[in-house]
N, C-alpha and C positions, 0 to 999 in steps of 0.2 A: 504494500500500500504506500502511496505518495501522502507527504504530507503538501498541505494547501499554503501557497508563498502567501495568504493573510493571515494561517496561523503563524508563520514562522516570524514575519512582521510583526506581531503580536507577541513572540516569545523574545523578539531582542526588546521590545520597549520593557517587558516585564527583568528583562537581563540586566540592562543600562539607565533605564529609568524607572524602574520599580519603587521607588522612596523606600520607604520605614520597614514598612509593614508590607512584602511584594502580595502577601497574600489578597491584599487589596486589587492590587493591578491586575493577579490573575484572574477577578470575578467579573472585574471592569472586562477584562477581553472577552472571557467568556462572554457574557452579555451581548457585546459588542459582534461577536460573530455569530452568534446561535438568533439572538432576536431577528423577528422577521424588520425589513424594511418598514419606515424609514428611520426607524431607530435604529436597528443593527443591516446586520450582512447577511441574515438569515441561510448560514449555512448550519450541515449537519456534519457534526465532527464524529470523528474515527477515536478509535481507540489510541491510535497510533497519535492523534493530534492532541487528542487530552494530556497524552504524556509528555509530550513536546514543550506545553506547558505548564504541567506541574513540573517537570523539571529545572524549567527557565526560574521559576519561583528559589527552587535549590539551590540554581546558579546564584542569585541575584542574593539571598540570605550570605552566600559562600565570601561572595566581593564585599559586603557589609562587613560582617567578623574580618575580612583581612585587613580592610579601610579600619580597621581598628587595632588593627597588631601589626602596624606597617609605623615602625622606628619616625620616618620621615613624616608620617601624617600629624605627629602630636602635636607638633604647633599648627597646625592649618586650620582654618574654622570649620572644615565639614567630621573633625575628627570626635569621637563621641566617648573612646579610654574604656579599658580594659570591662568596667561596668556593663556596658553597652552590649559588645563581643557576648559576655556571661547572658544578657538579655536574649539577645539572638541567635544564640545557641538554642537556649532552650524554645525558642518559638519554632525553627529549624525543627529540633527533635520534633518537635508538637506537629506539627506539618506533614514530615516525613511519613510518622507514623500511622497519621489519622489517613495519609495517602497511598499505603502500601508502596512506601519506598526505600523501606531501608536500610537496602543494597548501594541506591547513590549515597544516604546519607553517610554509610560507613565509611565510602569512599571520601565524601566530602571532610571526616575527623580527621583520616590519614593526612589531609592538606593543614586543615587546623593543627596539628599536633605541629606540623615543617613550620607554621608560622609561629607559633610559642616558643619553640626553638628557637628559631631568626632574630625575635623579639628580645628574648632573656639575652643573647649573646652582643646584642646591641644596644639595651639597655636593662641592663640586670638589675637596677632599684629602683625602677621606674611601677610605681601602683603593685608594692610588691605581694601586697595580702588577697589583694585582689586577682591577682596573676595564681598566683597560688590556687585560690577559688575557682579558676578555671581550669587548671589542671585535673584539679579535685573532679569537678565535674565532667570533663573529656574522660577521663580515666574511668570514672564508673560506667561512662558510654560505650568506651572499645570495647 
């Protein structure tokens, strides 16, 4: 099966411009394609396309936590510290799960784990109790 270039259109805005919360973005698509005209696009999606997009949602949680354990973001104003990442983790899990996906998600800690690494060795007392609370809770996830 082909996926549809409006769903794919749909999975990079929910990738790149997802905000906070992608889980938001992916209902907005959904709508956005499934509604008959002239509100949506009224198609009918595949199985193959739903995943497409709940995946982009994984993506998009994934670049969140990293935008948050990336050394060079601390000082920039879209940066949100170590709290944030512990926040979006757990929403991630929550996602994952309630989507049967928790094949990308495992995949997606092995990334999180390379970026906590990255971080401590770049800034090792940088929100250290906090960093630690995130291991805590990575660690109970693998």
């Amino acid at each position: 099966m082909s996926v549809k270039d409006e769903v794919l259109r749909e999975a990079e805005i929910i990738k790149y411009e997802g905000g906070e919360i992608p889980e938001v973005f992916f209902w907005n698509s959904y709508f956005y394609l499934t509604e008959p005209p002239p509100k949506g696009l009224g198609l009918i999606l595949n199985e193959e396309e739903l995943l497409v997009l709940k995946r982009a949602v994984i993506e998009r949680y994934l670049e969140i936590i990293k935008r948050d354990l990336t050394p060079e973001n601390i000082e920039k104003p879209f940066y949100r510290g170590i709290k944030r990442a512990i926040v979006n983790l757990g929403r991630l899990k929550n996602f994952a799960e309630k989507e049967g996906l928790e094949d990308d998600f495992k995949l997606g800690l092995e990334k999180i784990e390379n970026w906590i690494k990255i971080f401590k060795t770049q800034k090792p007392n940088f929100q250290k109790e906090k960093l630690k609370k995130l291991e805590e809770l990575l660690r109970s996830l693998l």
